[in-house]
N, C-alpha and C positions, 0 to 999 in steps of 0.2 A: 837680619836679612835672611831670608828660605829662600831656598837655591829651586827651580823649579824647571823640570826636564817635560818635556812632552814627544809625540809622534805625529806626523803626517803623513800620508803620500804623495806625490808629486808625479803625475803623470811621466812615465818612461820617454815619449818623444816630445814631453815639453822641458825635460832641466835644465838645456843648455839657455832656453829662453827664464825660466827660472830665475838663474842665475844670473844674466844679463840684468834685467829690472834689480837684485836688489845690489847691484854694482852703481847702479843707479834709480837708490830710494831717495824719494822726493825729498826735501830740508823741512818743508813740512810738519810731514809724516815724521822725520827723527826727531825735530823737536816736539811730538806731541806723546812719541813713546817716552821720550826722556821726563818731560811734565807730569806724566801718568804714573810715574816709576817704574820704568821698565832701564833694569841696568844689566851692564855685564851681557847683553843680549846678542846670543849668537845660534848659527843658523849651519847644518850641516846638512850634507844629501851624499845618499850612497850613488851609488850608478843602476841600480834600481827603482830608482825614487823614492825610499826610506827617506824623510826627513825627520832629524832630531831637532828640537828645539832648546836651548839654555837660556834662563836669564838668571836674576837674582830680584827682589823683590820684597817689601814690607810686608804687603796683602797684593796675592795673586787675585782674587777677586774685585778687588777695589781697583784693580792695577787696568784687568778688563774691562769695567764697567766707565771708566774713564776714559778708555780708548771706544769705548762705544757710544758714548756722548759726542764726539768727533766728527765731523764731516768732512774730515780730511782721510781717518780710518773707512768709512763707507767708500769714498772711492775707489780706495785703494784694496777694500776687500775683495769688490765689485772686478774689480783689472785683473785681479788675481784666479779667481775662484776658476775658471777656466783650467788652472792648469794644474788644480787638485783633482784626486780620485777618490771616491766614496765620501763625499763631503753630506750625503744625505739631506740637502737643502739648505743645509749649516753652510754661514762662512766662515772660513777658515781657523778665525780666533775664535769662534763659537764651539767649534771644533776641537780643541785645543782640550784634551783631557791629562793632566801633569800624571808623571809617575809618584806613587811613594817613594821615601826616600829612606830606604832599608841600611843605611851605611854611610859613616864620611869621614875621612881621615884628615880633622884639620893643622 
């Protein structure tokens, strides 16, 4: 399993709404990350709108490209995208560039 960190930003007066939606992520949408292999998947936001991304995953690639097959993912990029900053025409998972992983103490 490869542990896979990433970054966003998250509009400064949209987090509290941010964070509303995915207190309530559609059933969905969770069973199509879960399908796709998206585990361990968790979601952090400073009070700047730093967003860190975690999950865990076989093939991060393959993990996307499955959620992009999805018509459940399109909507919900779509509902989203609004309340990213510099997404440059990218949605959001498009966006999504993982960090190296320099270190891990298992």
């Amino acid at each position: 399993m490869k542990r896979i960190v990433f970054f966003l930003k998250v509009k400064k007066n949209r987090i509290d709404e941010y964070k509303k939606r995915h207190q309530e992520v559609w059933p969905e949408m969770l069973e199509a990350l879960r399908e796709t292999g998206w585990h361990n998947y968790s979601l952090f936001v400073r009070e700047d709108g730093l967003l860190v991304g975690y999950l865990e995953t076989e093939d991060f690639e393959k993990a996307l490209a499955g959620m992009a097959e999805r018509e459940v993912n399109a909507r919900w990029q779509k509902e989203m995208a609004p309340l990213f900053e510099a997404l440059d025409g990218k949605k959001a998972d498009e966006a999504m560039m993982p960090l190296e992983e320099v270190f891990h103490l298992g």
